[in-house]
OpenMM code with the backbone's topology and positions (N, CA, C; nanometers):
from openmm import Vec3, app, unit

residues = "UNK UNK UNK UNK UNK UNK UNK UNK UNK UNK UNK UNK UNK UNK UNK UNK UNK UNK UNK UNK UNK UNK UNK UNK UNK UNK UNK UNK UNK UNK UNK UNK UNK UNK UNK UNK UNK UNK UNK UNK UNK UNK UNK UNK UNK UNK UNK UNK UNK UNK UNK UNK UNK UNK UNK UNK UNK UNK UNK UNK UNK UNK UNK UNK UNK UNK UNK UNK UNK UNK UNK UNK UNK UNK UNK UNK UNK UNK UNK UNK UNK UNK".split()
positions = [
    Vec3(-7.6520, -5.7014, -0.0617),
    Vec3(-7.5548, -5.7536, -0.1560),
    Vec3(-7.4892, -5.8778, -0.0985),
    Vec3(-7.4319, -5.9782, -0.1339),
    Vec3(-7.3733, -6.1074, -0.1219),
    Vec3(-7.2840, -6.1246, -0.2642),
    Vec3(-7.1335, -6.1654, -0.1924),
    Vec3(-7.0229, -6.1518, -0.2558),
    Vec3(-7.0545, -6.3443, -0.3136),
    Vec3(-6.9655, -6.3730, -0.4179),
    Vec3(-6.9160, -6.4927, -0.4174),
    Vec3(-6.7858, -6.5255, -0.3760),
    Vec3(-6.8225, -6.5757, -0.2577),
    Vec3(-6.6838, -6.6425, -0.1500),
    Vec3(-6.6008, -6.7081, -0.1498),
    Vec3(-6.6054, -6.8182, -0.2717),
    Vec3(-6.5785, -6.9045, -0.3275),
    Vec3(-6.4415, -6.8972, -0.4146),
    Vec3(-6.4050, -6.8175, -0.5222),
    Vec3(-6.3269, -6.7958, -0.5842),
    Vec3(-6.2072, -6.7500, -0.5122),
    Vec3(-6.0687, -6.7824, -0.5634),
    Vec3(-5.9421, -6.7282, -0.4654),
    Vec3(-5.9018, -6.5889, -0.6209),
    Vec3(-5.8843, -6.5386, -0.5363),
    Vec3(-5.8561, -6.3480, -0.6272),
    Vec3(-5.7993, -6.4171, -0.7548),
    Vec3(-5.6516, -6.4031, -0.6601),
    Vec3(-5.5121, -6.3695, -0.7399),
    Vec3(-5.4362, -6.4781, -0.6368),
    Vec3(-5.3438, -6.5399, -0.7362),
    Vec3(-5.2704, -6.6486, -0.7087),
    Vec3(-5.2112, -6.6166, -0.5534),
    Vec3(-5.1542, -6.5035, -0.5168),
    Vec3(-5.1121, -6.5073, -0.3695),
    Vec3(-5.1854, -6.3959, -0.2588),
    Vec3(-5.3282, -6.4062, -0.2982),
    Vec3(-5.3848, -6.3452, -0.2166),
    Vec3(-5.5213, -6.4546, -0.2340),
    Vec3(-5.6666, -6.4232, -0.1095),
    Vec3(-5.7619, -6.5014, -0.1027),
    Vec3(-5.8545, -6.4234, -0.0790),
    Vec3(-5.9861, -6.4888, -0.0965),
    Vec3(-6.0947, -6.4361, 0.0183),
    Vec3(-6.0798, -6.4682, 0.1589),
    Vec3(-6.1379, -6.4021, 0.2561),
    Vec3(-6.1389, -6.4527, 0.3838),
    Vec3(-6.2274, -6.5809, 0.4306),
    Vec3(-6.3105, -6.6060, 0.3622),
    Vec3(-6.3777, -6.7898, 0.3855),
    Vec3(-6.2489, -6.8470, 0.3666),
    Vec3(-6.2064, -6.8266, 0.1977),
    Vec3(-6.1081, -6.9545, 0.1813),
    Vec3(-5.9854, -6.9488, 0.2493),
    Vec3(-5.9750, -6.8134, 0.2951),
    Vec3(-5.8642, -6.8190, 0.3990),
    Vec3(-5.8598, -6.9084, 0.5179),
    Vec3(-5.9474, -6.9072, 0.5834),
    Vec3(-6.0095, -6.9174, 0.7042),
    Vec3(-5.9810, -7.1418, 0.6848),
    Vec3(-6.0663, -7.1421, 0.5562),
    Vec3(-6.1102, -7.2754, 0.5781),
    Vec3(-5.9125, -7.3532, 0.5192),
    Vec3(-5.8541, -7.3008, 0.4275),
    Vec3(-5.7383, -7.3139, 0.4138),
    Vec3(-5.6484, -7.3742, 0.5475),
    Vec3(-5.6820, -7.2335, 0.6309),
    Vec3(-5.5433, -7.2378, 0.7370),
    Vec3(-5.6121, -7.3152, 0.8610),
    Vec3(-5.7248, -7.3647, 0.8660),
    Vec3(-5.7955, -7.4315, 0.9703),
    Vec3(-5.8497, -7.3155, 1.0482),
    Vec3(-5.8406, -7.2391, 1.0395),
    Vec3(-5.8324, -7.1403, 1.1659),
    Vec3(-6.0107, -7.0738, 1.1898),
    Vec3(-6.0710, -7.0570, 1.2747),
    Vec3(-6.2034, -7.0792, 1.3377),
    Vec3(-6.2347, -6.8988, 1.3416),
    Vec3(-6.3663, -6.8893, 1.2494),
    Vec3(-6.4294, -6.7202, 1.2627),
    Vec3(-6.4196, -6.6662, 1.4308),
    Vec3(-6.4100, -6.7672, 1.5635),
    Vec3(-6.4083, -6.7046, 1.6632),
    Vec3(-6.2656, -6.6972, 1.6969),
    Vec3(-6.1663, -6.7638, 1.6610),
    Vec3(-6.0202, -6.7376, 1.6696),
    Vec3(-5.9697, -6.5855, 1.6280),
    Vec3(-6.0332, -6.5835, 1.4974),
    Vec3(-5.9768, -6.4257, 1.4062),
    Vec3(-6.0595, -6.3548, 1.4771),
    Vec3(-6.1997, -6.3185, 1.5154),
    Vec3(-6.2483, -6.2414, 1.5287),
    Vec3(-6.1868, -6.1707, 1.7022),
    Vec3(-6.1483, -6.3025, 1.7804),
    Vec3(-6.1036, -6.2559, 1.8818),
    Vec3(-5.9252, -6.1883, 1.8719),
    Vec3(-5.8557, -6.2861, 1.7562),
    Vec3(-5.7562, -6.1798, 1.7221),
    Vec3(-5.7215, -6.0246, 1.7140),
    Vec3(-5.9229, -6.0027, 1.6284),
    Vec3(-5.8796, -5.8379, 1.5629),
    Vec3(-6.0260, -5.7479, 1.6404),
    Vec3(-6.0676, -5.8230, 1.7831),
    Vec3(-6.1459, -5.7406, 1.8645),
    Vec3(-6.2978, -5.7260, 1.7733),
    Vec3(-6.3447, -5.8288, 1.6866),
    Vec3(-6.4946, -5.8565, 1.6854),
    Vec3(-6.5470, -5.9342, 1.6900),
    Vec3(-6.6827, -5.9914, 1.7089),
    Vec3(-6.7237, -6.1091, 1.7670),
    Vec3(-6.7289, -6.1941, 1.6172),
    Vec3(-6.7485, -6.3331, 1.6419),
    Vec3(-6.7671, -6.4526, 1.5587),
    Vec3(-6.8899, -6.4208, 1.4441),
    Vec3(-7.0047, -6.3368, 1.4420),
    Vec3(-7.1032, -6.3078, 1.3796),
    Vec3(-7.0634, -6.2211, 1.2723),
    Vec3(-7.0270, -6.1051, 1.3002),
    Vec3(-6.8812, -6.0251, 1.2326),
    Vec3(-6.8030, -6.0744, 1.1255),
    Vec3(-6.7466, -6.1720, 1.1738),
    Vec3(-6.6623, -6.2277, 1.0881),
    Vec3(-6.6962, -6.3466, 1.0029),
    Vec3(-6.8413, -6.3888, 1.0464),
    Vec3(-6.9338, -6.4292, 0.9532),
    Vec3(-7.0050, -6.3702, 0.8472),
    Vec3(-7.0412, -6.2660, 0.8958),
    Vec3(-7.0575, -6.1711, 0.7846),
    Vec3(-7.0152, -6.1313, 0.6602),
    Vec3(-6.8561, -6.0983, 0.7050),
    Vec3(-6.7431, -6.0523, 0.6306),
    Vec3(-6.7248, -6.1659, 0.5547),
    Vec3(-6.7221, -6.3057, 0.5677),
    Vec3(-6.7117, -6.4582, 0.4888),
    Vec3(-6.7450, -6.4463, 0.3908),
    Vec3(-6.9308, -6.3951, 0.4629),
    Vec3(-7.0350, -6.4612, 0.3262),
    Vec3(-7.0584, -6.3328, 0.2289),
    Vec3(-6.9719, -6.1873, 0.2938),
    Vec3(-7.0010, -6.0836, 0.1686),
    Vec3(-7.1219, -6.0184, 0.2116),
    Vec3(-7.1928, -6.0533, 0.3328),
    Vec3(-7.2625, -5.9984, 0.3656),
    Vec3(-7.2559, -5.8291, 0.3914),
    Vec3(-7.1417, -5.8283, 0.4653),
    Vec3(-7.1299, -5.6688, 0.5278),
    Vec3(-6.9535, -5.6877, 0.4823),
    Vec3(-6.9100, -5.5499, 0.4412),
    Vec3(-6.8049, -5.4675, 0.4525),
    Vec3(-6.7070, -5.4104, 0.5414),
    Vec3(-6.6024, -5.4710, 0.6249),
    Vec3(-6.5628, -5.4491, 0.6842),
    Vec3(-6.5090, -5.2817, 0.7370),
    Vec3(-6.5190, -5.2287, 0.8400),
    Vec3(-6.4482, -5.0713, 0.8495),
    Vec3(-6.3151, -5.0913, 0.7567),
    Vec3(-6.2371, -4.9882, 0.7648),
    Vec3(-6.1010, -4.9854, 0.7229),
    Vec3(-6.0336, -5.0241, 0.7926),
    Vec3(-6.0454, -5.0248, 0.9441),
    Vec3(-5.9488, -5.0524, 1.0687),
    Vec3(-5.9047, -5.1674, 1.0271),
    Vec3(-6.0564, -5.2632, 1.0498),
    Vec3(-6.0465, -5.3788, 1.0302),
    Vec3(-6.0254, -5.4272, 0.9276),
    Vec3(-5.9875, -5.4175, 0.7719),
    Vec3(-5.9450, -5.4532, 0.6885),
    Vec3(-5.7847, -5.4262, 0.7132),
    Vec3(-5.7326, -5.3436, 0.7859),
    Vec3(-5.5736, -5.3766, 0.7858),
    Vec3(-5.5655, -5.4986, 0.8967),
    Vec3(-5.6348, -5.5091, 1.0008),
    Vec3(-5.6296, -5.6025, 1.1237),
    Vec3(-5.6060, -5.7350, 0.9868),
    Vec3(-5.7642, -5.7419, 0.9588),
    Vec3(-5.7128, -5.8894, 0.8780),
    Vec3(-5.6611, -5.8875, 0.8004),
    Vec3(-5.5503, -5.7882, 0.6714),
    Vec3(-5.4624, -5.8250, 0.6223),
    Vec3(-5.3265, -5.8904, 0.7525),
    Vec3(-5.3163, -5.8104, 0.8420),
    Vec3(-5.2228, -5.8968, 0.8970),
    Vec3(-5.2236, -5.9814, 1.0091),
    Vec3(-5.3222, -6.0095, 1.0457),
    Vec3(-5.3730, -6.1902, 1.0956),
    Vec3(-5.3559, -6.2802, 1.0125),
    Vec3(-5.3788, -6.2525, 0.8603),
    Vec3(-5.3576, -6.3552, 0.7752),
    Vec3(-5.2146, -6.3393, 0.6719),
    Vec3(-5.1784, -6.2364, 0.7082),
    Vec3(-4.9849, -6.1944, 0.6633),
    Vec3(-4.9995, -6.1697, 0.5322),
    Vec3(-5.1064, -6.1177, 0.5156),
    Vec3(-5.1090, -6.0414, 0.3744),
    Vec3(-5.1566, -6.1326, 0.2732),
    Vec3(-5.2325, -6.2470, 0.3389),
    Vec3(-5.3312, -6.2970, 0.2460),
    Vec3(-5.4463, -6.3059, 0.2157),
    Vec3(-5.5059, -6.2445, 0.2743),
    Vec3(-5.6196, -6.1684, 0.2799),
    Vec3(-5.6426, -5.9804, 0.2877),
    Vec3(-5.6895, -5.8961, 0.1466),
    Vec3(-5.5973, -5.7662, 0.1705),
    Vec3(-5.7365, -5.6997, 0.1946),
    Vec3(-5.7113, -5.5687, 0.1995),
    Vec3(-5.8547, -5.4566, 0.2066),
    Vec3(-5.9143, -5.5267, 0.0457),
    Vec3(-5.7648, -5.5110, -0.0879),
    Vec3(-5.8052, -5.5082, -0.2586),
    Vec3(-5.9178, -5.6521, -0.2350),
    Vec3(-5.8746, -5.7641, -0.1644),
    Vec3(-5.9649, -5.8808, -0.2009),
    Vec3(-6.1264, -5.8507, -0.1725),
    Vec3(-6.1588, -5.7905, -0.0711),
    Vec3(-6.3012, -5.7284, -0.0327),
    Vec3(-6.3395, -5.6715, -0.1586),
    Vec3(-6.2465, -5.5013, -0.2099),
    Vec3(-6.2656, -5.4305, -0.3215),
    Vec3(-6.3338, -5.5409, -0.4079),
    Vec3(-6.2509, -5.5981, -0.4412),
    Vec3(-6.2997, -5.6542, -0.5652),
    Vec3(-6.3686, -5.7226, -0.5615),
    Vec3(-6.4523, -5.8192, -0.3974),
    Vec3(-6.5427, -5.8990, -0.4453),
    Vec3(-6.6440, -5.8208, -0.4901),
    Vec3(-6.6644, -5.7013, -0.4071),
    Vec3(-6.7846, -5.5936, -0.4173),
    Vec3(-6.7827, -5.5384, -0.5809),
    Vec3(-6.7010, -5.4982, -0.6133),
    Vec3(-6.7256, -5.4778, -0.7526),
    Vec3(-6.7440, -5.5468, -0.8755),
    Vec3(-6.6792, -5.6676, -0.8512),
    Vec3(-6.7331, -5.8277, -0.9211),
    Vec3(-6.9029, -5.8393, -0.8960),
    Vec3(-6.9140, -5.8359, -0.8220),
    Vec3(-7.1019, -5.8779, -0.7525),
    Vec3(-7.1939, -5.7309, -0.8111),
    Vec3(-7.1253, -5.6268, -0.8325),
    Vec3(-7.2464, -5.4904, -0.9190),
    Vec3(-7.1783, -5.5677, -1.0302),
    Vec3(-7.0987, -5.6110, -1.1135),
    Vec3(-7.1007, -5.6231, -1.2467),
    Vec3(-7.0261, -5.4957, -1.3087),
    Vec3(-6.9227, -5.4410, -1.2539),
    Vec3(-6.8187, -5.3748, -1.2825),
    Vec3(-6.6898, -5.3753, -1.2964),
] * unit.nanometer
topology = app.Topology()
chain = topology.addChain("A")
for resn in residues:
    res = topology.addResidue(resn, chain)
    for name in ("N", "CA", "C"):
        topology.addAtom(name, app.Element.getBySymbol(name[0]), res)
């Protein structure tokens, strides 16, 4: 499955690409923030892979609640067509 990365949710929340490319801030910066490597958090960008739960609270608050677990939810269920 592959999310579209592209779109921002909801007016005060994001995806994690557009987060990322927003705040300047570098997939090996966050990933070393929340203890996974740069590939990881490439992943998680392109919608590739699903983050654990751990790590969906880590990056809601690396990014202070602009990036949530709901923004993942919903790319995944946008992309089946539900």
């Amino acid at each position: 499955m592959r999310c579209d990365t592209d779109a921002v949710l909801q007016e005060d929340h994001m995806q994690l690409k557009q987060y990322l490319a927003n705040e300047g801030i570098s997939q090996q910066a966050l990933a070393n923030k929340i203890g996974v490597s740069q590939p990881t958090i490439n992943r998680w960008a392109l919608g590739v892979n699903f983050p654990d739960p751990i790590y969906l609270h880590a990056i809601e608050k690396e990014t202070n609640g602009l990036v949530t677990p709901r923004d993942f939810v919903d790319l995944w269920v946008a992309e089946d067509g539900q």
